[in-house]
N, CA and C of each residue as an Amber inpcrd file, in Angstrom:
protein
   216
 -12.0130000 -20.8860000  11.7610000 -12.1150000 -20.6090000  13.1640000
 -13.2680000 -21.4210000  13.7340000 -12.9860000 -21.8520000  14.8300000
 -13.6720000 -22.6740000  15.3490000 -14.2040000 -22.1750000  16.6660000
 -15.9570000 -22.0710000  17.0130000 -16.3970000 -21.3500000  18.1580000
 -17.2570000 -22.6260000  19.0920000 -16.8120000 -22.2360000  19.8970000
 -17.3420000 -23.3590000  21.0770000 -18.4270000 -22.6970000  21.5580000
 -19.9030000 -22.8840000  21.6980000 -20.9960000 -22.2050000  22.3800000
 -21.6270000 -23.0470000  23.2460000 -21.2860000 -22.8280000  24.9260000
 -21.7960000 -23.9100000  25.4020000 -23.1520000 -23.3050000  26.2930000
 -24.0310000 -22.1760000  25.9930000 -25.1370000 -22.1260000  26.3440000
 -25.7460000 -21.0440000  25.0540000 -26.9870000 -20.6780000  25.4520000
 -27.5000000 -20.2320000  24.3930000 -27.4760000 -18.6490000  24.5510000
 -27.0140000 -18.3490000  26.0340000 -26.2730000 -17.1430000  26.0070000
 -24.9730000 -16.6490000  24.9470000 -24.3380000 -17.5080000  25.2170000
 -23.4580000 -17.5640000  24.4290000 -23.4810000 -17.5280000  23.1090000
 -24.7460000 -18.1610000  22.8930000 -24.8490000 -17.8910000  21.3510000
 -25.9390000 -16.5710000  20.6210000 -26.5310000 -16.5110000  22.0590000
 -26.5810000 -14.6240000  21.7350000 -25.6570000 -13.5950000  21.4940000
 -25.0870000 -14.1400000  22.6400000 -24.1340000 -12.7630000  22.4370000
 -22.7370000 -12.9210000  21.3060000 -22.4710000 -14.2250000  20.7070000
 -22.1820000 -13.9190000  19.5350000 -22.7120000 -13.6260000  18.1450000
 -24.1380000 -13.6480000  18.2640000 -25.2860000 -13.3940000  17.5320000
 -24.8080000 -12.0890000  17.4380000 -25.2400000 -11.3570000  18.6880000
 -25.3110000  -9.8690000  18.4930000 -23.9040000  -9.2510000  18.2050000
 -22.6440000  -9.7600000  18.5630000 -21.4730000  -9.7020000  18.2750000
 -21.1120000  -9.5590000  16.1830000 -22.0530000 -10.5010000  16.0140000
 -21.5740000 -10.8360000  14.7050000 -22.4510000  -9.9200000  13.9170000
 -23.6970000  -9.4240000  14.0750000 -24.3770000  -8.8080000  13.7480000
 -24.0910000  -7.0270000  14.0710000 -23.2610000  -6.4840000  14.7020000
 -22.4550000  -5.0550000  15.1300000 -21.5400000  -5.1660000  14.0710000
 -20.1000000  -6.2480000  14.1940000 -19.5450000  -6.3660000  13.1180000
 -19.7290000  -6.2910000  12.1530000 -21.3380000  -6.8980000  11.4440000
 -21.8940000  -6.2810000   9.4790000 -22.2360000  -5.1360000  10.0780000
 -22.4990000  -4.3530000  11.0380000 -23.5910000  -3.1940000  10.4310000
 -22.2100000  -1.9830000  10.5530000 -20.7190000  -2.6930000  11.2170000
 -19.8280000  -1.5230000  10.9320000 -18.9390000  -2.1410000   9.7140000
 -19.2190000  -2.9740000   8.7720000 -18.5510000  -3.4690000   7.7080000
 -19.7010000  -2.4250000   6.8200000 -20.5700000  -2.5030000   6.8910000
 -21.5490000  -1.6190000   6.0350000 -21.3930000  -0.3880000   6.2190000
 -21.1670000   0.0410000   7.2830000 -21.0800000   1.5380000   7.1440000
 -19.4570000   1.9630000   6.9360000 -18.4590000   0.8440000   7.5050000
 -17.1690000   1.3850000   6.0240000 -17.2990000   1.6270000   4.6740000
 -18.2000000   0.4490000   4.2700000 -18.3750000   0.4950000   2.9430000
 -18.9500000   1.3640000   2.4230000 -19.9800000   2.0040000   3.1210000
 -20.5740000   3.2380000   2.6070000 -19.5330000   4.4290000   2.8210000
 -18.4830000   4.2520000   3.7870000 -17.6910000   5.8390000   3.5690000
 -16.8390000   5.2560000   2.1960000 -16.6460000   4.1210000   2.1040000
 -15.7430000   4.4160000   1.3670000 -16.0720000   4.2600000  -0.5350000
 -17.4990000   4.1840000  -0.4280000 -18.0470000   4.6790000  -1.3760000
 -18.0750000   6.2240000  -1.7330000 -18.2770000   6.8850000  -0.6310000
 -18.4720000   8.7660000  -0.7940000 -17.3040000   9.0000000  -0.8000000
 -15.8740000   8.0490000  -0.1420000 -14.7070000   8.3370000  -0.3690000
 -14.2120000   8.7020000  -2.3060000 -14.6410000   7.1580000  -2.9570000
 -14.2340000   6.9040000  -4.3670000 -15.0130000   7.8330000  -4.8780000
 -16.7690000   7.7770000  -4.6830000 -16.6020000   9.5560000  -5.4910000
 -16.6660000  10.7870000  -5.4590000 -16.5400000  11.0070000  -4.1610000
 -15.2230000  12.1220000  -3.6370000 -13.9410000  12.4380000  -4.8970000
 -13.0360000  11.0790000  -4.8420000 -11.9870000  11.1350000  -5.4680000
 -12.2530000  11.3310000  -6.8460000 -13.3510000  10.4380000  -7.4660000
 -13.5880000  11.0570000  -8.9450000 -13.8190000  12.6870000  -9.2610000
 -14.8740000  13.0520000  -8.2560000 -15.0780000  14.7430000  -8.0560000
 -13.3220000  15.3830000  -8.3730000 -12.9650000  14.8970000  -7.0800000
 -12.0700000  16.1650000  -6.8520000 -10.6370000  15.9880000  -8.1870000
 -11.0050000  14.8530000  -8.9670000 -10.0270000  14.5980000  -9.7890000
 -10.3370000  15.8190000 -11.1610000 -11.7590000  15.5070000 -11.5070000
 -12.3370000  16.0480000 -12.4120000 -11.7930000  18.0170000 -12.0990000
 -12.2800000  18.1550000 -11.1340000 -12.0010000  19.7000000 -10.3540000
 -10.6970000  19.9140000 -10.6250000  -9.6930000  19.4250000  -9.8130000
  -8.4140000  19.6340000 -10.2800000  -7.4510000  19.4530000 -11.4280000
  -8.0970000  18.4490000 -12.1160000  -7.7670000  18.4720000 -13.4820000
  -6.3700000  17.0160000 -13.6730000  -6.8300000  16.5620000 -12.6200000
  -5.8860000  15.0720000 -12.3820000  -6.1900000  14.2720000 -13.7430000
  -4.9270000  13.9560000 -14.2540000  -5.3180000  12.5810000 -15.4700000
  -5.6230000  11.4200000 -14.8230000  -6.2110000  10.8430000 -15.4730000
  -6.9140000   9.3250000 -15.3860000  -5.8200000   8.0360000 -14.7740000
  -4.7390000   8.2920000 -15.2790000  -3.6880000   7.4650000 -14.5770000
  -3.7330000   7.6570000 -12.9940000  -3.6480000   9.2160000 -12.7880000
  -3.5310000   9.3730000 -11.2020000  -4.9140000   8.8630000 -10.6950000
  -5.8640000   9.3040000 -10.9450000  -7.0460000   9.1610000 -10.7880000
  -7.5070000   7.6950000 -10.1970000  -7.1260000   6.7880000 -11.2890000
  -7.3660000   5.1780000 -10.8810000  -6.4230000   5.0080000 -10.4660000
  -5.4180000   5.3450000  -9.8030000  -4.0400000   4.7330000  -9.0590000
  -5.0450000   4.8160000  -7.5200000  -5.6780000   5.9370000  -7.2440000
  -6.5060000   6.2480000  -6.3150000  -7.4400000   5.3550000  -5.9130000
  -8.2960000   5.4550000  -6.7320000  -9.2750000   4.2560000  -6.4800000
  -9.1550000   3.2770000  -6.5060000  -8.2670000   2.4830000  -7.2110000
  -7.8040000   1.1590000  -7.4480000  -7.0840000   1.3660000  -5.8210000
  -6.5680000   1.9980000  -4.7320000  -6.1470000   1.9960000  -3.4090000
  -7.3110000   1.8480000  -2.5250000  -8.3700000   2.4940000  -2.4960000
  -9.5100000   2.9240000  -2.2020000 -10.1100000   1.2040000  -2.2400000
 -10.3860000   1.0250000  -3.5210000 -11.0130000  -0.5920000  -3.5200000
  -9.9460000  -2.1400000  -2.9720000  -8.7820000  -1.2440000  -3.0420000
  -7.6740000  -2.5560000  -2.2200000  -8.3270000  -2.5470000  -0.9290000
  -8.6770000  -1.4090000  -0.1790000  -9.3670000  -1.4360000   1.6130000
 -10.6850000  -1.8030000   1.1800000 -11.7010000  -1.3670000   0.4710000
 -13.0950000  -2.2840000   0.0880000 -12.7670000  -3.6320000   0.3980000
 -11.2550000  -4.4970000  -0.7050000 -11.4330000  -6.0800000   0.0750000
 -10.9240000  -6.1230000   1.2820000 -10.2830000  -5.8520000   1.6160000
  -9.6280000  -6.1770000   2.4090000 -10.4190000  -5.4510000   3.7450000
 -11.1280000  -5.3980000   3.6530000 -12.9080000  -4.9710000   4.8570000
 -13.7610000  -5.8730000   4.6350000 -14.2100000  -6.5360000   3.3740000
 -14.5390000  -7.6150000   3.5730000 -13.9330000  -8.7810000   3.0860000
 -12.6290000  -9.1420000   3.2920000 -12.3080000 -10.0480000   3.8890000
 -11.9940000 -10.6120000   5.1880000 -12.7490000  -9.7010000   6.0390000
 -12.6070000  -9.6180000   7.3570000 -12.6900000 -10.7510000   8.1750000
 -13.5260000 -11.6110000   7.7130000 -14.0550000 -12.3730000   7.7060000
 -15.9290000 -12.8420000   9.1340000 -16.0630000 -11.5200000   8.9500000
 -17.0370000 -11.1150000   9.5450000 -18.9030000 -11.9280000   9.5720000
């Protein structure tokens, strides 16, 4: 992608643009950390085998890339 900035406004406010974008790529990543061990918890609790278990998280970390491949 290619960005054209033809004042330095402009390149503030994609400054600050690009800089909102990491700080809500970071805070997905942090839910979806308490998400995965969440899911380990509640696997252990309920008594889920390990197959189900990582079918879960292995879903869980497919949205981890695919958040940052955002390309942010």
């Amino acid at each position: 992608m290619t960005l054209k900035v033809s004042t330095s406004e402009d390149l503030s406010k994609y400054r600050e643009l690009r800089e909102k974008m990491n700080e809500t790529r970071c805070e997905i990543n942090e839910q979806l950390t308490e998400l995965f061990d969440m899911t380990i918890e509640s696997g252990k609790y309920l008594g889920l085998d390990m197959e189900t278990t990582n079918k879960e998280l292995e879903r869980i970390n497919k949205v981890r890339r695919q958040v940052n491949n955002l390309g942010f």
